[in-house]
C-alpha positions in Angstrom: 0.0 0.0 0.0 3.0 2.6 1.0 4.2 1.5 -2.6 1.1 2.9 -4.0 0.7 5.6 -2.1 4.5 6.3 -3.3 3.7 6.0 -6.9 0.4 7.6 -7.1 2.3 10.4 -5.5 5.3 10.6 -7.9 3.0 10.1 -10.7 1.2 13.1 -9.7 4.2 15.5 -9.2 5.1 14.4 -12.5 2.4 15.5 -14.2 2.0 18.8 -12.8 5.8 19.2 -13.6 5.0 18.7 -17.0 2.2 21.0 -16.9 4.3 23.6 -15.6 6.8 23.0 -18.7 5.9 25.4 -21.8 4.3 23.7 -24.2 6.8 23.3 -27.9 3.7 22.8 -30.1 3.0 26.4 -29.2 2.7 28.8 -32.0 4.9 32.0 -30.7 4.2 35.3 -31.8 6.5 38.2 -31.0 5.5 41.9 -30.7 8.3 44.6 -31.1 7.0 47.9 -29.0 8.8 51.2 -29.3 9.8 51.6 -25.4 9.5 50.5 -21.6 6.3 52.3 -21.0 4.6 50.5 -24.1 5.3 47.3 -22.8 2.2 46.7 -20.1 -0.2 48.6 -22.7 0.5 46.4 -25.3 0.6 42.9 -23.1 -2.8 43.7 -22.0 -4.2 44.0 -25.5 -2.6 40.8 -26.7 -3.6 38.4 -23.9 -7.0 38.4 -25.1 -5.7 36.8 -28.0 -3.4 34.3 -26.3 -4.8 30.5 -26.0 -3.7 27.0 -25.5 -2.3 27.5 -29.3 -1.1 30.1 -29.3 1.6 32.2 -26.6 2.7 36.0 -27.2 6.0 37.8 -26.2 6.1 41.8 -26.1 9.3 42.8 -26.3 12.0 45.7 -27.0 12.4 46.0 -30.4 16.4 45.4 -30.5 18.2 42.9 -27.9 21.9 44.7 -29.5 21.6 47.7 -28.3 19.6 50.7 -26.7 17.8 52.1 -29.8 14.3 52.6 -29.1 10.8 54.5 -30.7 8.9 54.0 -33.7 11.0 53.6 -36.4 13.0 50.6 -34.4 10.0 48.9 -33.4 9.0 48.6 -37.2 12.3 47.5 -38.5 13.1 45.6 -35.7 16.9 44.0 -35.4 15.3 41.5 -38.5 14.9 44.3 -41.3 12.0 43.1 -43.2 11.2 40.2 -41.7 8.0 41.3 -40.3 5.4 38.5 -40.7 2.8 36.9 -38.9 4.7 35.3 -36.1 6.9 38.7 -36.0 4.7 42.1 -35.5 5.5 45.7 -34.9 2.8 47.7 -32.2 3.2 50.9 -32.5 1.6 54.8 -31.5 -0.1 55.4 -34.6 1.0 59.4 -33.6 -0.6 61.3 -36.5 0.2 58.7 -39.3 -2.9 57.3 -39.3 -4.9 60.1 -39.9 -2.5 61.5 -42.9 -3.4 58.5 -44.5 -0.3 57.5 -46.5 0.3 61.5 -47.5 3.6 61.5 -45.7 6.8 58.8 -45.2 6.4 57.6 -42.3 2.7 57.5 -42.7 2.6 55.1 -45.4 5.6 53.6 -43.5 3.2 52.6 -40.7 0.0 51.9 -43.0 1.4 50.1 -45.5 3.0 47.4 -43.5 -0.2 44.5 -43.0 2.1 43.3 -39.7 2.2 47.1 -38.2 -0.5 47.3 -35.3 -1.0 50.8 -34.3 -2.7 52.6 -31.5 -5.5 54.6 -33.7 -5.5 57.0 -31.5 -2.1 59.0 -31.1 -0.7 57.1 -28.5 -1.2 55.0 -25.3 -1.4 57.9 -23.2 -4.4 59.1 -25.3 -6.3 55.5 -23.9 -5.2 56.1 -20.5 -7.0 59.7 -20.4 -10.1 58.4 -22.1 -12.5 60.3 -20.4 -15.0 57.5 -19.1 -12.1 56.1 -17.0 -10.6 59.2 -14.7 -12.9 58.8 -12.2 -12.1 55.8 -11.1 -8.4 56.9 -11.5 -9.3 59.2 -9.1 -10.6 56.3 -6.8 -7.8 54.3 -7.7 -5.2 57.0 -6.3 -7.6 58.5 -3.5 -9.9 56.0 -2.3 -12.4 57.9 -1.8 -15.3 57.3 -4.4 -17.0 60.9 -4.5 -17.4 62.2 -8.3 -16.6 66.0 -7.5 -15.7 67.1 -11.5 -17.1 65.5 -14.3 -14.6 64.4 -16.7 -16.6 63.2 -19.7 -18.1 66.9 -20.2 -14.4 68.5 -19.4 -12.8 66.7 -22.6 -15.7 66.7 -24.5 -15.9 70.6 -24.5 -12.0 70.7 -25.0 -12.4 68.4 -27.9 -15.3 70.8 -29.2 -13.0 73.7 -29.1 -9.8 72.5 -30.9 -11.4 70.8 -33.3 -11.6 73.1 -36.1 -7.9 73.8 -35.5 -7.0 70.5 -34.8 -8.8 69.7 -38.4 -6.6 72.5 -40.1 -3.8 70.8 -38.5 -4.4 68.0 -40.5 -4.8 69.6 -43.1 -1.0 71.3 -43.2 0.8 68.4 -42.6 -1.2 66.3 -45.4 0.1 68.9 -47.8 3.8 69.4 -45.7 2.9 72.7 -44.7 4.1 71.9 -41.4 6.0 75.4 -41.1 2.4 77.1 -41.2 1.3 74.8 -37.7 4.0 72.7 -36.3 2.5 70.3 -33.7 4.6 71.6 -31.0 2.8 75.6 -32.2 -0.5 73.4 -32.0 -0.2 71.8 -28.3 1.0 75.2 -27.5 -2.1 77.1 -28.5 -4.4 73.5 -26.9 -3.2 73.6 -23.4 -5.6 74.6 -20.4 -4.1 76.7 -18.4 -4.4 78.0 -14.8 -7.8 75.5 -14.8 -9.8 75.8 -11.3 -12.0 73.0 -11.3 -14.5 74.9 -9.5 -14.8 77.1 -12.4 -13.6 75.2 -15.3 -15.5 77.5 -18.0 -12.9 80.2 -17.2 -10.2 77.9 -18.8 -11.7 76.8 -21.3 -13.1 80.3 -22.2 -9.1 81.5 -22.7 -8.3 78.3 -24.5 -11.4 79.1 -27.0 -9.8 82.6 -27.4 -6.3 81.3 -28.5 -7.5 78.9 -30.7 -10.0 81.9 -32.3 -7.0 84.0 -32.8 -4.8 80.9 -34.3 -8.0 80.2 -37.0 -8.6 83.9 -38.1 -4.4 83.7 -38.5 -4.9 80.4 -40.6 -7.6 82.0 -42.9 -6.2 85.1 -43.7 -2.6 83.4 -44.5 -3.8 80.0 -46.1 -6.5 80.9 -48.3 -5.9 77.6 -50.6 -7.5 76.0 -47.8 -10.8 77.2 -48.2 -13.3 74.9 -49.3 -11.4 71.8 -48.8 -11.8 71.4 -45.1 -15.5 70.1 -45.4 -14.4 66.8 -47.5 -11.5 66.5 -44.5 -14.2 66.4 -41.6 -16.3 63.9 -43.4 -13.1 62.0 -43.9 -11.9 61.9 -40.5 -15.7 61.2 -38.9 -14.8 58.1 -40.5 -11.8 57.8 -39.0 -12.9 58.1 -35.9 -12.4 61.6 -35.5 -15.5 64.4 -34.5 -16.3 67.0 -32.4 -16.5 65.2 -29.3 -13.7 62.8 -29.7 -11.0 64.9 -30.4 -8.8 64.8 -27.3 -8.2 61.2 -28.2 -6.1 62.0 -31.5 -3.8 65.3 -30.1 -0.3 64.2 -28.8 -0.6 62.1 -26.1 1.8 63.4 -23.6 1.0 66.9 -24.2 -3.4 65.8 -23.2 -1.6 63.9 -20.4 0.9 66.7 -18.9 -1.2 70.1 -20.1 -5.2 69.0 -20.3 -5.7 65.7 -18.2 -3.3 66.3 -15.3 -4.5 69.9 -15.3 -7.9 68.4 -14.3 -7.0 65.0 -12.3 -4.3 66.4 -10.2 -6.8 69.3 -8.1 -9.5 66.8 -7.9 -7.4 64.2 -6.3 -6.3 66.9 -4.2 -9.3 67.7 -3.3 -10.5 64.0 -2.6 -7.6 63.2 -0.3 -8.2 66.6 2.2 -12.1 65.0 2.5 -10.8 61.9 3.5 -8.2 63.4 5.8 -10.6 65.2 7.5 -13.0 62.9 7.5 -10.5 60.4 9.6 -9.4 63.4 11.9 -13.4 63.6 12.2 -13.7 60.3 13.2 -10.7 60.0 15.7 -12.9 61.6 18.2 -9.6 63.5 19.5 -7.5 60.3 19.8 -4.4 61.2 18.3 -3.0 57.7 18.4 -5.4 56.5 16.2 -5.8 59.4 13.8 -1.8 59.5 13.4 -2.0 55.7 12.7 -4.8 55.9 10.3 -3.7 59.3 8.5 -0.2 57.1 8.1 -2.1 54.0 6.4 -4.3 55.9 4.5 -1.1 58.0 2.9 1.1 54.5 2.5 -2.3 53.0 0.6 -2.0 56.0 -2.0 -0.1 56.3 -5.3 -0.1 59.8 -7.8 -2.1 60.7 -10.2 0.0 60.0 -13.3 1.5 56.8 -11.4 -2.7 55.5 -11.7 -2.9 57.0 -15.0 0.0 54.7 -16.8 -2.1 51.8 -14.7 -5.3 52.7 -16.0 -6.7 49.7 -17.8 -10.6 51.3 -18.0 -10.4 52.1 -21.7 -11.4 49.1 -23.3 -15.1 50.4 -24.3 -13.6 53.2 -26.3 -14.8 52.9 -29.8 -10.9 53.3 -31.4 -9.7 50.7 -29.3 -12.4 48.5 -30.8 -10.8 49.3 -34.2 -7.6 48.2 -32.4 -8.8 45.0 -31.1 -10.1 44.2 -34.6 -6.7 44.7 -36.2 -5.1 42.5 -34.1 -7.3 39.7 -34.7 -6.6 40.3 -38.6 -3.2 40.3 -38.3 -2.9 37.1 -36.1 -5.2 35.7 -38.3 -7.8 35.2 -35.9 -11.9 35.2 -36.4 
């Protein structure tokens, strides 16, 4: 009987060892990303597509030397040898919306193995509107909506679009001189926001992008007329009125629109809860010092809960995303 109980017992080890043990008949599938902070975005788009068939490695896109971004990712260490077992996941920046009118844009589009974001960048799907307040939760824990987010970039979107859509416009026909994207996130910043009166803000930001339009139409008067076709163009895209925060450069709706929002409101949220636990200490100091310390070790930043924020995944573009991963792999 011990001889059984032996065997039964060795045979049982062995076969979770050998479950443990990857499996060789796996297809592999490599994805090349541009940089460090790409690498958790893209995993958690590709597991969904991992299976018992099928494993997926998100990686650097050289393992000879430092070189990073866009361009490295594509070309990888391989050259050409982008396939279906070798991909390329990428920001789609603005190439995707100059629609093979430039280099690099028919760089990125014309490769069948290039995934890109749709939207600019990964930073544009961690400030998708719908999400920040539970980033808020996330890096207060307190669960009190005190701003609402989803009307705050949809009235910023509403404001730059018309500029945003002249923007476009330039760099299709490599008038970039007339509105680089660096004049273009300077003009679509909020400044000096109070989130008690956020209208203020926006009210200056309307008035510097006014001014930048009646620049554009008195100094680019080829333009006129043409701009109609390029909205109806880019509604197919995925770009309109209310939508428009998701396709401006990612880091500047991250560091000058989204953080100008998130960063007072989590402010805000914390003092409540502070004084809420200094409430509830009933003047024992002990206890408030203790709980004041736990509830400060229990919280992370703003940004920190941004670049964790995984609440995107109802956003129309990252549908489109989705879809062209499962094309790519080959999957139904």
């Amino acid at each position: 009987m011990a001889h059984n109980l032996l065997s039964n017992i060795n045979s049982a080890y062995i076969e979770a060892a050998n479950r443990l043990r990857p499996k060789s008949k796996k297809k592999k599938v490599v994805a090349y990303v541009e940089s460090y902070d790409d690498i958790f975005f893209w995993r958690s788009v590709l597991s969904d597509f991992e299976d018992d068939n099928t494993e997926i490695e998100v990686m650097l896109p050289s393992r000879t030397s430092l070189n990073r971004g866009k361009k490295t990712a594509m070309m990888n260490q391989l050259g050409d040898a982008l396939g279906r077992y070798m991909i390329a996941c990428v920001d789609a920046d603005l190439d995707y919306l100059l629609q093979s009118s430039t280099i690099s844009s028919e760089r990125m589009l014309g490769n069948p193995y290039v995934v890109h974001t749709y939207v600019y960048s990964i930073e544009n799907y961690f400030c998708y509107s719908k999400s920040l307040h539970t980033v808020c939760v996330m890096a207060t824990l307190n669960d009190r909506s005190v701003f609402n987010f989803e009307e705050y970039l949809r009235m910023y979107s509403d404001i730059v679009y018309e500029l945003f859509v002249w923007l476009i416009w330039l760099h299709r026909h490599e008038r970039f001189n007339d509105m680089p994207l660096s004049s273009f996130n300077n003009i679509a910043s909020v400044e000096q926001l109070n989130i008690q009166k956020p209208l203020d803000a926006l009210e200056r930001l309307r008035r510097n992008v006014n001014r930048k339009l009646s620049w554009l139409q008195r100094h680019v008067p080829e333009a006129k007329g043409k701009l109609t076709a390029l909205k109806e163009e880019l509604a197919l895209l995925g770009v309109d009125r209310d939508s428009t925060y998701l396709f401006v450069q990612g880091h500047h709706l991250m560091d000058n629109v989204v953080d100008a929002a998130i960063t007072p409101v989590c402010t805000m949220l914390r003092r409540e809860r502070e004084k809420e636990i200094k409430r509830l200490s009933n003047g024992n100091a002990v206890q408030m010092d203790n709980e004041l310390a736990c509830y400060s070790h229990s919280q992370l930043t703003p940004v920190q809960m941004l670049r964790r924020n995984t609440m995107y995944k109802d956003c129309p573009m990252y549908q489109r995303l989705k879809e062209h991963v499962a094309r790519v792999l080959g999957v139904r």
